[in-house]
C-alpha positions in Angstrom: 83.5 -47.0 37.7 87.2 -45.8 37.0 85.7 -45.5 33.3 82.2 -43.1 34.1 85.7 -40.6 35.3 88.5 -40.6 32.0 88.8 -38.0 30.3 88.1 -38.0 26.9 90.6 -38.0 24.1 90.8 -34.9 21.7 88.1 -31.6 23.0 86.4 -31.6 26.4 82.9 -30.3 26.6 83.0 -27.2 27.5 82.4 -26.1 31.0 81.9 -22.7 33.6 82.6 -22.1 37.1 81.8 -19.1 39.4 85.0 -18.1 40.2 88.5 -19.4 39.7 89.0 -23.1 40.9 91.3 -21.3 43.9 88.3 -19.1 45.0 85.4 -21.7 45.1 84.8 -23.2 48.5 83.2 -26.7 46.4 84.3 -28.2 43.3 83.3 -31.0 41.4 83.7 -32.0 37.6 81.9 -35.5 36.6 82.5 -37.1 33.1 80.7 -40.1 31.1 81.6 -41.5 27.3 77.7 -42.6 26.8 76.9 -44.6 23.5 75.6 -41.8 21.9 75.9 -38.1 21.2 73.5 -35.7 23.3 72.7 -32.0 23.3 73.2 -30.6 27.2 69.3 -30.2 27.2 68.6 -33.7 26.0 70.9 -35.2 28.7 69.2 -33.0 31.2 65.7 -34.3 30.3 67.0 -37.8 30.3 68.6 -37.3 33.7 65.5 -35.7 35.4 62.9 -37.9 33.7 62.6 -39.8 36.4 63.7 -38.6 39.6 64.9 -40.7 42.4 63.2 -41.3 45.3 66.3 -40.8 47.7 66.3 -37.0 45.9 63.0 -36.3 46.6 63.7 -37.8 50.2 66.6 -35.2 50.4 65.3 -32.3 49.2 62.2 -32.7 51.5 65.0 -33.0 54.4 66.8 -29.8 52.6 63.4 -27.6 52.5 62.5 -28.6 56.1 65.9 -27.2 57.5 67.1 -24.7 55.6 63.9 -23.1 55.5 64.2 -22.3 59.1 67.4 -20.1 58.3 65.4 -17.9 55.6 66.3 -20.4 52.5 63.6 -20.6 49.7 62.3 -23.9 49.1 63.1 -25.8 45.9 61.0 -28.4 46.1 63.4 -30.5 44.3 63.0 -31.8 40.4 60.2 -31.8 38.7 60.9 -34.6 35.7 59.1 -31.8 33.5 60.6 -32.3 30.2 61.3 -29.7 28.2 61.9 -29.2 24.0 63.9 -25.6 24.5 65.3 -23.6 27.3 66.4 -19.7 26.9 68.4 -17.8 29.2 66.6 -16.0 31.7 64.5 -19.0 32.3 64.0 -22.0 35.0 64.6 -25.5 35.0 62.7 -26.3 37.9 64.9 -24.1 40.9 67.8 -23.7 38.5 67.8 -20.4 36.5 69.5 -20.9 32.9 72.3 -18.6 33.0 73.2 -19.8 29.2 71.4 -22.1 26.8 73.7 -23.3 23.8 73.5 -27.1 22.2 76.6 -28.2 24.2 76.3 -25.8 27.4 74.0 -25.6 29.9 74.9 -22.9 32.8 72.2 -23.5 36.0 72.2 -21.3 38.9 70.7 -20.9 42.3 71.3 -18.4 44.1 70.7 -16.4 47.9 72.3 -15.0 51.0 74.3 -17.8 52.2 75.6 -19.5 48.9 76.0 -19.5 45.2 75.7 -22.9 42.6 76.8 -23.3 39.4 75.9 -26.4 37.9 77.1 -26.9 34.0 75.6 -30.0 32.0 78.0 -30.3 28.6 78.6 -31.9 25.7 80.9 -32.9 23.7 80.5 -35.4 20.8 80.0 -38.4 23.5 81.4 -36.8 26.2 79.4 -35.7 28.9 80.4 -33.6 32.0 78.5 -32.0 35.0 80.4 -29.3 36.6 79.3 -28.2 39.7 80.9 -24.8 42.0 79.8 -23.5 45.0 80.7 -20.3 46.4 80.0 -19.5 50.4 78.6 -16.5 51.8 78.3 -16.9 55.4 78.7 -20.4 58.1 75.5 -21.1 57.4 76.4 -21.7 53.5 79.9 -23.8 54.5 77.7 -25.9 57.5 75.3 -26.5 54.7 77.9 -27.6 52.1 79.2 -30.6 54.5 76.5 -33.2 53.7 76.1 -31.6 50.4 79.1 -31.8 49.1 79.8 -35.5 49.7 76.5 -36.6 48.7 76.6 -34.3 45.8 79.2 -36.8 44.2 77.7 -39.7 44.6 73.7 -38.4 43.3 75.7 -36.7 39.8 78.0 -39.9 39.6 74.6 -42.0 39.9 72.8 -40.3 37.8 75.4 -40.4 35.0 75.7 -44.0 36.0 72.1 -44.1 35.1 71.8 -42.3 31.6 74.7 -44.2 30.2 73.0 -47.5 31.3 69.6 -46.0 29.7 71.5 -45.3 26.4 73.3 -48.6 26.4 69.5 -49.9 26.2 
């Protein structure tokens, strides 16, 4: 939908990256005008409430092959909801780099790659912000498939929250 992707008159929600936009090896910046205002952790509980199954399907395919080249396991989501988040803590593989009402900085990190992932708000604005930075060819082989099907599963699943808000 041309419309999930405007952006939104007057102040975007806020957003972080890794690096400069020039220095990221992955990039992507999703928005959504949902019918109804949301604090970054609501829209995160929403969004993970019920995961889909092609995720779980994906991550299992993740864990089985990067786990042969030394990569931790994520498991995935857990649908877990949760009423507060601090830095310093998880959301299911994701640590919380920063925990504000509009802002929500995830990270995972190892040896062949660094993700950023924000969730913000703004009013009814929503954005998912996502930046990768490589470390080795094992991180850019990885980021191939990911990358691609990255876009579509935060596309979907904005997709999906505005549809559960439209009720």
């Amino acid at each position: 939908m041309k419309r999930d992707l405007q952006t939104p008159t007057g102040d975007e929600p806020p957003t972080a990256t890794l690096a400069p936009r020039a220095e990221l090896d992955f990039y992507d910046r999703a928005l959504a005008e949902l019918s109804a205002a949301l604090t970054a952790l609501e829209a995160w509980n929403l969004m993970m409430a019920a995961p889909q199954p092609l995720m779980r399907l994906a991550f299992r395919i993740r864990d089985a092959i990067s786990s042969r080249f030394g990569v931790r396991r994520i498991g995935g989501f857990s649908g877990r909801r949760r009423e507060t988040v601090a830095e310093g803590e998880r959301l299911d593989f994701f640590l919380v780099e920063r925990a504000a009402p509009d802002l929500l900085v995830l990270t995972e990190r190892d040896r062949h790659l660094d993700v950023m992932t924000t969730i913000s708000t703004a009013g009814r604005w929503i954005a998912i912000t996502s930046s990768v930075v490589t470390h080795n060819r094992f991180g850019r082989v990885y980021m191939l498939p990911v990358g691609p099907a990255h876009r579509i599963i935060v596309r979907r699943m904005l997709r999906r929250l505005r549809r559960r808000l439209a009720g």
